[in-house]
C-alpha positions in Angstrom: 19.6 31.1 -5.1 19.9 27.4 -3.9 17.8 24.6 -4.0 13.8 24.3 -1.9 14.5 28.8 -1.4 11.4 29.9 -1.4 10.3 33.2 -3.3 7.0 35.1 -3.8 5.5 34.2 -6.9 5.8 36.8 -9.6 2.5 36.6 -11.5 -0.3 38.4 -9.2 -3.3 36.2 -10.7 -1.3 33.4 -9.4 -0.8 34.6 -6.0 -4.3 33.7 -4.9 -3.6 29.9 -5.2 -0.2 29.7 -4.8 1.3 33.1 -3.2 5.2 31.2 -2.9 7.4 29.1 -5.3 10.5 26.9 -4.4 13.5 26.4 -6.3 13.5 22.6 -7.5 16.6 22.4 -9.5 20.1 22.1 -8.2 22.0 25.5 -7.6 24.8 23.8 -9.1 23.2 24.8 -12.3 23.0 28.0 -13.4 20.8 28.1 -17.0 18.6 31.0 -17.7 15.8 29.6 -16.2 15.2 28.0 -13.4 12.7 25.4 -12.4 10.2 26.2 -9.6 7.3 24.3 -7.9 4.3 26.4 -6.4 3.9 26.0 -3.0 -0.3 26.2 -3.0 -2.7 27.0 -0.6 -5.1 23.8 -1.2 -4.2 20.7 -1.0 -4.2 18.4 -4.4 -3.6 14.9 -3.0 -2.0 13.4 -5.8 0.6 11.8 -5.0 3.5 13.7 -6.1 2.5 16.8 -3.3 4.4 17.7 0.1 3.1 19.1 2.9 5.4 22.2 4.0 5.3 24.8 6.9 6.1 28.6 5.1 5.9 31.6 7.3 3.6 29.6 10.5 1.4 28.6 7.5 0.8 25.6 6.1 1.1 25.0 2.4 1.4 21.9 -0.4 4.3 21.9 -2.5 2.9 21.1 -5.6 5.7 19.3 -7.7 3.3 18.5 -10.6 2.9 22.1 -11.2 6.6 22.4 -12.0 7.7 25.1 -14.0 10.1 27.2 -15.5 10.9 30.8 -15.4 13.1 33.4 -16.0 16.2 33.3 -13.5 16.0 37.2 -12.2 12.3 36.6 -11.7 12.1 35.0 -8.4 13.8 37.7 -6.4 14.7 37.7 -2.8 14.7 34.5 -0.9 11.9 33.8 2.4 12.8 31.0 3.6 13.8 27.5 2.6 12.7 23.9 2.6 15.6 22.2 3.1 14.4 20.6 6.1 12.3 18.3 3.8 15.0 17.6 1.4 14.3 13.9 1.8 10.3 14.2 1.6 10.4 16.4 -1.8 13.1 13.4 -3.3 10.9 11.4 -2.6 8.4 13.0 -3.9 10.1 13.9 -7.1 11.2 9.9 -7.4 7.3 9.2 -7.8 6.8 11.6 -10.3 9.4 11.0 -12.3 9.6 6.6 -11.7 5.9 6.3 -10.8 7.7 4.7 -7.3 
């Protein structure tokens, strides 16, 4: 697992909102748990959100809906959003600095 792999989410109520997660943390660190964002199918325009391409499909990554889970529970990798690295920093700087 690295960091912005994306994974189907594991909870099947949740799949209707937000069918994908992404791996926020650094794969330098290997806890546990790890955190995820959910990668949602309407947009919430607050801010802290990015706007990512998954699978042909657009989606919001929704960085206020960080959370953790269990570190076997994301299983295999789709894809990645490395390609907006710099966006979802950015992103993350606002959430956490209000900037």
């Amino acid at each position: 697992m690295r960091q912005f792999d994306v994974f189907r989410t594991s909870s099947p109520d949740s799949r209707r909102f937000a069918p994908f997660v992404a791996m926020i943390q650094s794969h330098f660190i290997e806890p546990d748990v790890v955190v995820v964002a959910p990668l949602a199918t309407d947009k919430i325009a607050n801010g802290v959100d990015v706007g990512v391409d998954h699978g042909g499909s657009g989606f919001v990554l929704a960085l206020s809906g960080m959370g953790s889970v269990p570190r076997r529970s994301p299983g295999r990798t789709l894809g990645s959003l490395v390609d907006r690295e710099d966006d979802i920093r950015r992103a993350l700087d606002r959430l956490f600095s209000g900037f």
